[in-house]
N, C-alpha and C positions, 0 to 999 in steps of 0.2 A: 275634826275637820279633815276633808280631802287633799291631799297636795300632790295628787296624780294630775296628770295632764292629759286632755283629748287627744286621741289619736286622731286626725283627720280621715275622711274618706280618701278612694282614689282619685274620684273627679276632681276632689277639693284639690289635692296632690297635683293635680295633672295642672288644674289650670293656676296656683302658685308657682309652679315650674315654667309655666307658659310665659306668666306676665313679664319674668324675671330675666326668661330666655332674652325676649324682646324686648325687655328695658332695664340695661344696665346702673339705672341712677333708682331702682328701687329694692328696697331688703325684704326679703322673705320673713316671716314671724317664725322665731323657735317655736316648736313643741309646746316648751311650758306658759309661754302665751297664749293659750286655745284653752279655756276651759271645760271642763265635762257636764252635763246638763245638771249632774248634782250639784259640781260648783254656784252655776250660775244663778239656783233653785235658792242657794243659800248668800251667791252675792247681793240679788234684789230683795232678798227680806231684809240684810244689813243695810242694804240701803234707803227703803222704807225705813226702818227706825232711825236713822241718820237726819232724814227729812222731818221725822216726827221730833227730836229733839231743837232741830231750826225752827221749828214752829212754834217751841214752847219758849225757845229764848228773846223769839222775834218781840214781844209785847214788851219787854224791860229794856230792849236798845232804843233808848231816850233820853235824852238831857237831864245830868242829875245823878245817872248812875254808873259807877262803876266798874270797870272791867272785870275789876276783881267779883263784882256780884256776877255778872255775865257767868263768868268761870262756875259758882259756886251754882245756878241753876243749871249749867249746863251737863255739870257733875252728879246734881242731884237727878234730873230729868233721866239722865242715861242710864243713872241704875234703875231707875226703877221700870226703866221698860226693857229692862232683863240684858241691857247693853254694857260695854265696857267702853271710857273713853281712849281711843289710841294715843292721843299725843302725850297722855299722862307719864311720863318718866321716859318716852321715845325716847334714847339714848342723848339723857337726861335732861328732856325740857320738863320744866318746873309744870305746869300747867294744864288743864285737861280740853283746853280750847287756844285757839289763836286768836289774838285779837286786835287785829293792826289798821291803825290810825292813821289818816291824811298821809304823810312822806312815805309810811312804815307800807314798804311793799307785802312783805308775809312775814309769818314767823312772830307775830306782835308778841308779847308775855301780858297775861292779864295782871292788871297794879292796882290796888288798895286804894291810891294815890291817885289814878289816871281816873278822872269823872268826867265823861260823856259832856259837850258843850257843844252851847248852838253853830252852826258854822261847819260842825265836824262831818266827814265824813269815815266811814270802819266798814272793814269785812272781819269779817266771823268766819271762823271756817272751822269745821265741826267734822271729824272723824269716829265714826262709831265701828267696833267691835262685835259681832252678834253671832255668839253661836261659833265663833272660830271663824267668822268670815268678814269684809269690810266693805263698810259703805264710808264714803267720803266727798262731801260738796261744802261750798263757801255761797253766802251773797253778804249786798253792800247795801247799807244802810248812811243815808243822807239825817244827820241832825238838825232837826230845826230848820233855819232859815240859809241855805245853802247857796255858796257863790255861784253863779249863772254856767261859770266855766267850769267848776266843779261838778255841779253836776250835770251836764254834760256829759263828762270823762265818765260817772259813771254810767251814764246811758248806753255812750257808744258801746264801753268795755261790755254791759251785756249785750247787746245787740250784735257782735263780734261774736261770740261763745254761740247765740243763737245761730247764728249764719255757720258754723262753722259743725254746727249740731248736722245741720239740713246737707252739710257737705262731707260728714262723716259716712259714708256707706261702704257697704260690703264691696270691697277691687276696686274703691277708690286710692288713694295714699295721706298719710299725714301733711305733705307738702300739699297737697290740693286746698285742706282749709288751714294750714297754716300762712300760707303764701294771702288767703282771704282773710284772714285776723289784721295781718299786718299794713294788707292795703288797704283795711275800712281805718286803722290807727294812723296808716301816714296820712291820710286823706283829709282826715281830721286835724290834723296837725300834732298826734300824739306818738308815742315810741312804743315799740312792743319790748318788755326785758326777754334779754340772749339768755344768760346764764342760770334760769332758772324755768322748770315746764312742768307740764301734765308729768303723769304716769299712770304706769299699769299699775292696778289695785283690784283688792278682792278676796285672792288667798293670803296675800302679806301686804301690809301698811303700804309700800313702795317697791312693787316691781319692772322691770322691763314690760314694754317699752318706756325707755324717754319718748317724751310728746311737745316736742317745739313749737310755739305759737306765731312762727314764721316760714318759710321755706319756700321752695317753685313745685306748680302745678307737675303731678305726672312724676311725682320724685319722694323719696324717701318709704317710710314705714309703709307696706301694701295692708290694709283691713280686711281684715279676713272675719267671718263669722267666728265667735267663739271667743271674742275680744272683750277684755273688761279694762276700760281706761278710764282719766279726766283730760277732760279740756279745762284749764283755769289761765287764761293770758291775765298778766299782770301790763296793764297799760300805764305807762308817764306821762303826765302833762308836759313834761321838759323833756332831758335825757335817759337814755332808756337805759345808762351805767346806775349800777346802785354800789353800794358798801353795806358789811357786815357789822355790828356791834362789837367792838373788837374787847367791852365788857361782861355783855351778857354771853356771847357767842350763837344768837339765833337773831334778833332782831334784823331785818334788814331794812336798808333807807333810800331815795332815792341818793342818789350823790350831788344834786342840788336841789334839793330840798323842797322840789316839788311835789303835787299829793300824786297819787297812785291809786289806782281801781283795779279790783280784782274778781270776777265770779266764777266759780269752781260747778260744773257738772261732770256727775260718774255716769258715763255709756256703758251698754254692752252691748256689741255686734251681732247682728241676728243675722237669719239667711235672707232676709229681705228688707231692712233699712237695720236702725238703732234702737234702741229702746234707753228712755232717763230714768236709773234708776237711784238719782240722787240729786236735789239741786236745790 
């Protein structure tokens, strides 16, 4: 795998210097945030296999079954399409998928014990490895016969990610669809989580940029072609504070115990809109 970085052109130069000149509330991208057409050759194939492994676990997310089965098709499906699961021992989570339930904003652990039941709603969120490169996306799956409010929350929460897709372009900024996640979430009467966002992904599990699912138009991270990120807002029914499992140390919950929706898409910035090449 590549872990060279794009050098931008001069005009690319010119006009990041430009924007930055005239607007002091937005950041220019490092270097090693620009991928090289090799990189990105190799982040959308990860990411295709990433979408092929969601696809294969999507049929068993149903009343009845276990997370821990989830985990074990997830595991099995990835190797055998020549993938490696990322979150497998990530500086040491136990499990090769996420799998968080109603309160459980991210980070869920799959359990033996924890059986899929009507009522429920879960995102999965699925990191694949391919080749030395990563694809990475979540969606939300509604159990059975789902509260009216509930789901909802998860509607909006895509519907949010969507809008924010369509607002992600080349010398836009992250503030432009973060500032629009959070007004489609207060609108609705739901909260967007502060402490926890997107990131940059592709040559490593988790790198720069942080990617906040709130912010003001015209401000923050500038997009630049050559970008490989997620959008994944985690939206609250209630308060948008969570807490950490202070047992497991990954679990996260709301902190009143409200349920939470989550959908996760991997972009990468082209010279002319985005491209999804995970979700």
């Amino acid at each position: 795998m590549s872990k060279e970085s794009a050098m931008p052109n001069f005009a690319t130069m010119e006009r990041i210097r430009g924007i930055c000149a005239r607007n002091r509330h937005v950041q220019a991208p490092s270097i090693k945030m620009l991928k090289t057409q090799k990189q990105l050759d190799g982040i959308r194939r990860a990411g295709e296999i990433n979408a092929k492994v969601l696809d294969a676990v999507e049929p068993y997310v149903k009343e009845g079954v276990s997370t821990e089965e989830l985990d074990r098709i997830v595991a099995e499906r990835t190797k055998a399409l020549g993938g490696i699961c990322a979150p497998f021992h990530y500086e040491g989570f136990p499990k090769h998928v996420c799998t968080s339930i109603n309160e459980v904003v991210c980070h869920g652990i799959p359990d033996p014990h924890r059986i899929l039941k009507n009522g429920d709603i879960i995102n999965v969120d699925c990191t694949t490895i391919y080749k030395g490169y990563y694809g990475d996306a979540s969606r939300m799956y509604c159990i059975g016969e789902v509260n009216d409010d509930w789901r909802r929350l998860v509607e909006v929460t895509k519907q949010s990610v969507e809008k924010a897709v369509r607002l992600a372009q080349p010398w836009a900024t992250f503030g432009d669809f973060g500032h629009a996640i959070d007004r489609m979430a207060r609108e609705n009467g739901f909260s967007v989580v502060r402490e926890i966002g997107g990131h940059g992904c592709g040559v490593d599990f988790h790198e720069d940029p942080w990617v906040p699912h709130f912010g003001s138009p015209n401000a923050g991270q500038l997009i630049v072609p050559g970008m490989s990120f997620t959008i994944e807002p985690m939206i609250n029914m209630g308060t948008h504070r969570v807490t950490e499992d202070a047992e497991d140390g990954w679990t996260i919950r709301t902190e009143d115990g409200q349920p939470s929706a989550q959908w996760e898409y991997h972009l990468i910035i082209t010279e002319t809109g985005n491209e999804i090449i995970s979700r």
